[in-house]
C-alpha positions in Angstrom: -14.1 15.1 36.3 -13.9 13.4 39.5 -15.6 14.8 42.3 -14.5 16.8 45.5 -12.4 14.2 47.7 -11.1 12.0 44.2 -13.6 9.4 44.7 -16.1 9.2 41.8 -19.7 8.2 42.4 -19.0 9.8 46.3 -17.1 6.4 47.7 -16.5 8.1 51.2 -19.9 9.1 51.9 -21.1 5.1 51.2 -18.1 3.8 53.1 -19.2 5.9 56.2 -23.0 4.8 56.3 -21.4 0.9 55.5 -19.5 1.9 58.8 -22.4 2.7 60.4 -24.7 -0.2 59.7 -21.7 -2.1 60.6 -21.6 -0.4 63.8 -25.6 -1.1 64.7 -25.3 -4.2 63.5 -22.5 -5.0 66.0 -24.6 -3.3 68.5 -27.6 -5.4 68.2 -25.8 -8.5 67.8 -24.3 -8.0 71.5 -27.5 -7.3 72.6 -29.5 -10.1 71.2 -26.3 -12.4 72.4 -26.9 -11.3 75.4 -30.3 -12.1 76.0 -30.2 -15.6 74.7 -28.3 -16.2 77.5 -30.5 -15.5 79.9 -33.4 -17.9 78.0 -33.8 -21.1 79.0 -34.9 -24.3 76.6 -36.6 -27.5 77.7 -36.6 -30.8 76.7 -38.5 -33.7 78.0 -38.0 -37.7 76.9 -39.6 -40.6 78.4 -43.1 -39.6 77.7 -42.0 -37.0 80.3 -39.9 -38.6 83.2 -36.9 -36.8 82.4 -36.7 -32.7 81.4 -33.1 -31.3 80.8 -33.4 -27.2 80.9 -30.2 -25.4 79.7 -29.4 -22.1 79.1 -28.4 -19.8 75.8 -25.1 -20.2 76.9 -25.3 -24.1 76.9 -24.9 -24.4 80.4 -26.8 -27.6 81.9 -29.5 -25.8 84.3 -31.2 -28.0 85.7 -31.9 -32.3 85.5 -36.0 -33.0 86.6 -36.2 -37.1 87.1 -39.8 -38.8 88.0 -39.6 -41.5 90.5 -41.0 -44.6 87.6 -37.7 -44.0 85.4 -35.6 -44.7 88.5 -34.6 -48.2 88.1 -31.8 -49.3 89.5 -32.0 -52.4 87.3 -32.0 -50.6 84.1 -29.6 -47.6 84.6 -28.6 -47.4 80.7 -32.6 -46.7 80.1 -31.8 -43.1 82.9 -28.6 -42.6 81.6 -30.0 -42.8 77.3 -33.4 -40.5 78.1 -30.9 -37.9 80.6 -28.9 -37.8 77.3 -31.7 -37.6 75.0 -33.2 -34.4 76.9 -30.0 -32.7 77.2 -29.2 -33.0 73.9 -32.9 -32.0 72.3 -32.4 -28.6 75.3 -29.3 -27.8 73.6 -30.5 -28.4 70.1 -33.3 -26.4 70.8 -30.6 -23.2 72.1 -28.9 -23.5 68.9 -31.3 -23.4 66.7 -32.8 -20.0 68.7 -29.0 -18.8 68.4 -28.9 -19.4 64.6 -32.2 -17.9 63.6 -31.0 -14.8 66.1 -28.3 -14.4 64.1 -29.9 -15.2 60.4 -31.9 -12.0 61.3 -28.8 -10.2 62.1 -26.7 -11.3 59.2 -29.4 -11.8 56.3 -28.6 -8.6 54.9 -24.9 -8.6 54.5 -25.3 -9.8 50.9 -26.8 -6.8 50.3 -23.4 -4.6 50.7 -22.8 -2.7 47.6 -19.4 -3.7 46.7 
């Protein structure tokens, strides 16, 4: 005989803890979005004349350029290691942002549907 409600096994009693977690999990997801936002990442190229820092949000912070790789005879050489540090910052913020949300998502397989 089915029990009080009609669900068998006590379906609505599962389906509002599965609601819950949902709930936190959305909760903490926010949360941790919002704080890699506010981190910065930094990435330095040639040998350490150029540093890109960007922000969770992949916003371009801030550019730091020493004097010896301004050379107004090789510009490609600034423009290639400017690229190379803004590109590793942002790697570097998305990787962050992916193990963030691993954490946050590595349980969903364990839903019992």
């Amino acid at each position: 005989m089915a029990k009080r409600g009609g669900f068998p096994g006590g379906m609505p009693g599962n389906m509002n803890n599965l609601m819950k977690q949902a709930q936190r999990m959305q909760r903490q997801m926010e949360e941790s979005q919002k704080e890699m936002e506010t981190k910065e990442f930094t990435a330095k190229t040639g040998g350490g004349a150029v540093e890109a820092v960007v922000n969770g949000k992949k916003e371009v912070l801030r550019i730091k350029l020493a004097e010896e790789i301004v050379d107004p005879e090789d510009i490609e050489t600034l423009q290639d290691a400017i690229l190379a540090a803004i590109n590793e910052a942002l790697r570097q913020a998305d990787e962050a942002n992916a193990e963030i949300m691993g954490k946050m998502t590595g349980g969903l397989g364990g839903f019992p549907f």
